[in-house]
C-alpha positions in Angstrom: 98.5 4.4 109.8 97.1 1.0 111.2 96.4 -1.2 109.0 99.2 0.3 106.5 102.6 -1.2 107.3 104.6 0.9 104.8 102.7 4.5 106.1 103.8 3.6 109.7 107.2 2.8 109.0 107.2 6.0 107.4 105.7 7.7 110.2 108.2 6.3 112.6 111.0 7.2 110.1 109.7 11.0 110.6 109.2 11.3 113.6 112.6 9.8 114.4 114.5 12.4 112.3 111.9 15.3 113.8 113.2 14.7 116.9 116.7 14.8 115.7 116.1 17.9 114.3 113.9 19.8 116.8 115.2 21.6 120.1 113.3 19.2 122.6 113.2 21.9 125.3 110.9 24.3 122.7 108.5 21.5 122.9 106.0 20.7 125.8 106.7 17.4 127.9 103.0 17.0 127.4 103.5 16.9 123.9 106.4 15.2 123.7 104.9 12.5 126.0 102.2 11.9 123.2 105.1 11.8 120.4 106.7 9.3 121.8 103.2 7.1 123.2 102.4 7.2 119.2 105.7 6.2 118.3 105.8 3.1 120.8 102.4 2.4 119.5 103.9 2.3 115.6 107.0 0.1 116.6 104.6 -2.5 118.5 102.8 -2.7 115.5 105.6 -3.1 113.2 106.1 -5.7 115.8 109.5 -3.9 116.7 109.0 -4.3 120.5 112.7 -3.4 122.0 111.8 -0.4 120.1 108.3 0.0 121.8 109.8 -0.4 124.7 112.2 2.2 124.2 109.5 4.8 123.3 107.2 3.8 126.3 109.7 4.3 128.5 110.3 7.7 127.2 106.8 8.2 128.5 107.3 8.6 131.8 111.3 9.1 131.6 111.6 12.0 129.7 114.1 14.0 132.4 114.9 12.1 135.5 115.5 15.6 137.1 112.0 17.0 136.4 109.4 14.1 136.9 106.2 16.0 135.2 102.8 15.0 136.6 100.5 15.2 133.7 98.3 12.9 131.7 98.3 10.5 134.5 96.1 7.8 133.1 98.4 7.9 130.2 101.4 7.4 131.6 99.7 4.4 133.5 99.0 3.0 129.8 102.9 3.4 129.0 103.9 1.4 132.1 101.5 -1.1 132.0 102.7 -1.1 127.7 106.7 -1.6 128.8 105.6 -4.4 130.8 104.1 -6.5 128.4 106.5 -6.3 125.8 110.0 -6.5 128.5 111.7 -9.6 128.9 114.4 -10.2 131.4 116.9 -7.8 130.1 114.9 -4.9 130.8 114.8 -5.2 134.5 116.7 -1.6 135.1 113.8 0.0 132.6 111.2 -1.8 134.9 112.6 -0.8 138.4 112.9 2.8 137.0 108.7 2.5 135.6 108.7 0.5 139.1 109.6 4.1 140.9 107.8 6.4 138.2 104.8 4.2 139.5 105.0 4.8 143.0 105.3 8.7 142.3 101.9 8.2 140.3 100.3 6.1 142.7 100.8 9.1 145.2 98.4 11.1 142.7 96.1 8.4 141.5 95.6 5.1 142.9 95.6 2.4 140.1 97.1 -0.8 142.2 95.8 -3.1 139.0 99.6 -2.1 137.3 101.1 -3.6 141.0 100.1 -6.9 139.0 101.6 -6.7 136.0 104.8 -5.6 138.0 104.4 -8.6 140.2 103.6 -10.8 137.4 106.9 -9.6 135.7 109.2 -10.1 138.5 107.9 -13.6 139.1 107.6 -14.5 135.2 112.0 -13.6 135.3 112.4 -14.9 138.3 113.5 -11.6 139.9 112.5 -12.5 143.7 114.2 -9.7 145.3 112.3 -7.7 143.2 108.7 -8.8 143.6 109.4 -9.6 147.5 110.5 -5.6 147.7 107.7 -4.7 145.2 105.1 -6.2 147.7 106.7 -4.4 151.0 106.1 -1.2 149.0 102.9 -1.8 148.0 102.3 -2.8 151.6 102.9 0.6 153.0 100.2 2.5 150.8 
């Protein structure tokens, strides 16, 4: 659909009402991980980004209860996605990527994200943040 404004808007108007429609527990997180990657892909092009955001986040926040540990380098994409589009009002999505990150970082190191995060908190002026940020990032 890139390059074709009025098929993704379509697409993204589908996939909305899908997921309305569909039991979300017959599906596979994998799966639904990719869903909603695509669909945060379509609203950045649309140039929709608190929408983007949104479905990024749903990347790696699909069930706070049951983090999943798959498609690692995919998930990395999402997070390091959410932080280029977030501005300062997302600062609760990107201490929640902030912890989803940490569980990654336990499977595969990737410390290049720790940047972004870091370039985040200081762009918003969060200092608490980055200065706690740092002290974790210290410990691996």
């Amino acid at each position: 659909v890139q390059n074709n404004k009025e098929r993704c808007k379509f697409y993204l108007r589908k996939n909305k009402q899908l997921l309305e429609q569909l039991d979300k527990e017959e599906l596979s997180k994998d799966y639904l991980e990719r869903v909603y990657y695509s669909m945060g892909e379509a609203a950045e092009y649309l140039n929709r980004n608190n929408e983007a955001v949104l479905y990024y986040s749903k990347v790696f926040v699909i069930n706070d209860n049951d983090f999943f540990i798959s498609n690692i380098k995919f998930k990395y994409q999402a997070i390091e996605k959410l932080l280029n589009l977030s501005n300062e009002k997302n600062i609760t999505l990107i201490k929640e990527a902030e912890n989803i990150y940490f569980k990654l970082l336990e499977e595969k190191e990737t410390l290049k994200i720790g940047y972004k995060f870091l370039k985040y908190y200081n762009t918003y002026n969060f200092q608490a943040e980055e200065r706690l940020f740092l002290e974790k990032i210290n410990k691996i």
